[in-house]
C-alpha positions in Angstrom: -16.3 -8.6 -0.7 -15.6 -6.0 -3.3 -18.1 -5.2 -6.1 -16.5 -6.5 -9.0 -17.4 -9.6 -11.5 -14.2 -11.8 -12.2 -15.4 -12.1 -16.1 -14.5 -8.5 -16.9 -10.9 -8.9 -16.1 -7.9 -11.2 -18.4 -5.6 -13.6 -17.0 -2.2 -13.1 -17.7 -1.7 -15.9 -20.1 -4.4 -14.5 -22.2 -2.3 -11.1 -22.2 1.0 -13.1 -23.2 0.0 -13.6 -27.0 -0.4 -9.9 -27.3 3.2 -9.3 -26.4 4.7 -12.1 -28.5 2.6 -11.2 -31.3 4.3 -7.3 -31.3 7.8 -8.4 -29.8 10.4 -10.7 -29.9 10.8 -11.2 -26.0 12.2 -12.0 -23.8 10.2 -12.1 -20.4 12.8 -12.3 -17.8 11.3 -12.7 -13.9 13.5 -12.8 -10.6 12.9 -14.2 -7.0 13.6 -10.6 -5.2 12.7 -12.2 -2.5 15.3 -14.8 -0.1 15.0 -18.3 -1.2 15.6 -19.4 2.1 12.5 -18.0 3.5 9.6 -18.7 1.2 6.9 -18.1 3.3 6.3 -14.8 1.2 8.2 -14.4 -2.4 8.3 -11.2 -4.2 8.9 -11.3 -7.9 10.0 -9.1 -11.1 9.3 -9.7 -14.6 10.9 -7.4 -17.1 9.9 -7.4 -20.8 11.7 -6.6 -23.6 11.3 -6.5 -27.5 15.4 -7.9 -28.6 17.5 -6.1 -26.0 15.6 -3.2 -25.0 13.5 -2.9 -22.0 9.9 -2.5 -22.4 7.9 -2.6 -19.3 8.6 -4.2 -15.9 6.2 -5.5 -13.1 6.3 -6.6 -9.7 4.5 -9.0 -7.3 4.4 -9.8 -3.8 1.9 -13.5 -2.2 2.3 -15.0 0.9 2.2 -18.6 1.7 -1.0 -20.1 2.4 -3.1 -17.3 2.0 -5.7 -18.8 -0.3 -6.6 -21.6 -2.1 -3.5 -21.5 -4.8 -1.2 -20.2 -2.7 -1.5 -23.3 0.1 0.9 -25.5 -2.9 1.9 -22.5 -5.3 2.9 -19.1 -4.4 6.3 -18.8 -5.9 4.1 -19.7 -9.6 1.4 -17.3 -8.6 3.9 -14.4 -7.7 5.7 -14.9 -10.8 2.5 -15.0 -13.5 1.1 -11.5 -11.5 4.5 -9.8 -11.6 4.3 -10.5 -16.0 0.6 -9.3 -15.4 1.7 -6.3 -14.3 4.7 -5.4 -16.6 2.1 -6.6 -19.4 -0.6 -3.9 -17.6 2.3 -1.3 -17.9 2.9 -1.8 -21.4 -0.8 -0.8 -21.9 -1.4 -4.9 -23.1 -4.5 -5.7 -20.9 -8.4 -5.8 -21.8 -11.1 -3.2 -20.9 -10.0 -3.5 -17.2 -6.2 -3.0 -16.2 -5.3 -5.4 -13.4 -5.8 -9.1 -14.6 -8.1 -11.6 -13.6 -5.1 -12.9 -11.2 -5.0 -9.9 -9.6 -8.7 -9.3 -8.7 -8.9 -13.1 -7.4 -6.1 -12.0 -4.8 -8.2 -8.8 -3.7 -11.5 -11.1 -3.5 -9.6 -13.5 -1.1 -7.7 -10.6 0.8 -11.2 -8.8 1.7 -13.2 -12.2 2.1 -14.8 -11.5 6.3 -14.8 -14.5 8.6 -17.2 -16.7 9.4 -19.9 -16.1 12.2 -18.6 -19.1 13.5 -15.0 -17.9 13.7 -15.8 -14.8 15.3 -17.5 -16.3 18.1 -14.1 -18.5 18.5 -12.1 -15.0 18.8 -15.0 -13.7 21.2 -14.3 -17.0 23.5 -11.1 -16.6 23.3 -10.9 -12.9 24.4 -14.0 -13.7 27.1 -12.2 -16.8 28.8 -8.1 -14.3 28.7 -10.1 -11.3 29.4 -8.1 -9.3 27.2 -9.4 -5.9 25.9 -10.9 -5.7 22.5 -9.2 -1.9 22.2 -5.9 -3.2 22.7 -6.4 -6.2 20.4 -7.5 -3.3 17.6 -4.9 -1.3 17.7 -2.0 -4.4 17.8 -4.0 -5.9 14.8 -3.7 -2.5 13.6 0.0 -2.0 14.1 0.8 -5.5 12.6 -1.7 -5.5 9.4 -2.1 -1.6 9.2 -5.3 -2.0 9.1 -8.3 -0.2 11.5 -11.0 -2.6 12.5 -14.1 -1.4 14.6 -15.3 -5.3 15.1 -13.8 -8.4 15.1 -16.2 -9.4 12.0 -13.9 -7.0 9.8 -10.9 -9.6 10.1 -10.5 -11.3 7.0 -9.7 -14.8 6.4 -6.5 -14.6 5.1 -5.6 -12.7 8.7 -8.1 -14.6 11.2 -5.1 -18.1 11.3 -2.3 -15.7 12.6 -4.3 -13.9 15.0 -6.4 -17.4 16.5 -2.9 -18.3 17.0 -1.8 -15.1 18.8 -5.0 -15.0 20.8 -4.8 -18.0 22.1 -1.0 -18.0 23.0 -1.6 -15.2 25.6 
């Protein structure tokens, strides 16, 4: 997990007073994303002080991946795309990404459990599949090199149980 302490960063709603105290809004935010497939949402916030446009920000979650995004993604995209647009306004604390963001790298790094990894192993052992070519096709899919399968994280380890054991 990264070396970083949660307490040092804002949440976003701590952030919003700073702009209404300066501006007279609005903050707009938009689904980019299709709204017939939320199993990922991207969002944009824009801010503006009357008409003009001040800052904008943009987010991207995926269903499921975490604890707040199993019931709420679509919320959670939305409040760290105004995060952002409020980062690029220069409205943030002593740290620039907020308190939202920094939860979503803890959870994106967070490693399996011994107890998972030992499930891939059996799974690979009892299909005999080769561990190279499971590297490089997790690499290909997540863009992301692994030496071991302890580097998976949990937010990747459902989808690729589920691949595993479909061969």
């Amino acid at each position: 997990m990264g070396n970083f302490n949660l307490d040092d960063y804002e949440e976003v709603k701590d952030r919003l007073p700073k702009f209404w105290d300066e501006h007279k809004g609005p903050v707009i935010t938009e689904l980019m994303s299709d709204v017939n497939n939320v199993t990922f949402a991207v969002f944009k916030a824009e801010l503006y002080d009357g008409e003009q446009l001040l800052a904008t920000g943009w987010a991207y979650e995926k269903a499921g991946d975490g604890y707040v995004n199993k019931t709420s993604h679509l919320e959670n995209c939305e409040t760290s795309a105004i995060g952002r647009a409020l980062a690029n306004m220069g409205l943030h604390g002593a740290k620039r990404p907020s308190k939202e963001e920094m939860k979503k790298v803890e959870r994106m790094s967070e490693e399996i459990t011994p107890e998972q990894v030992a499930i891939l192993n059996g799974i690979i052992s009892v299909k005999k599949l080769d561990l190279k070519d499971i590297y490089v096709r997790y690499h290909k899919r997540y863009g992301i090199t692994i030496k071991k399968l302890e580097e998976i994280t949990k937010v990747n380890y459902d989808e690729i149980h589920k691949a595993l054991k479909g061969k």
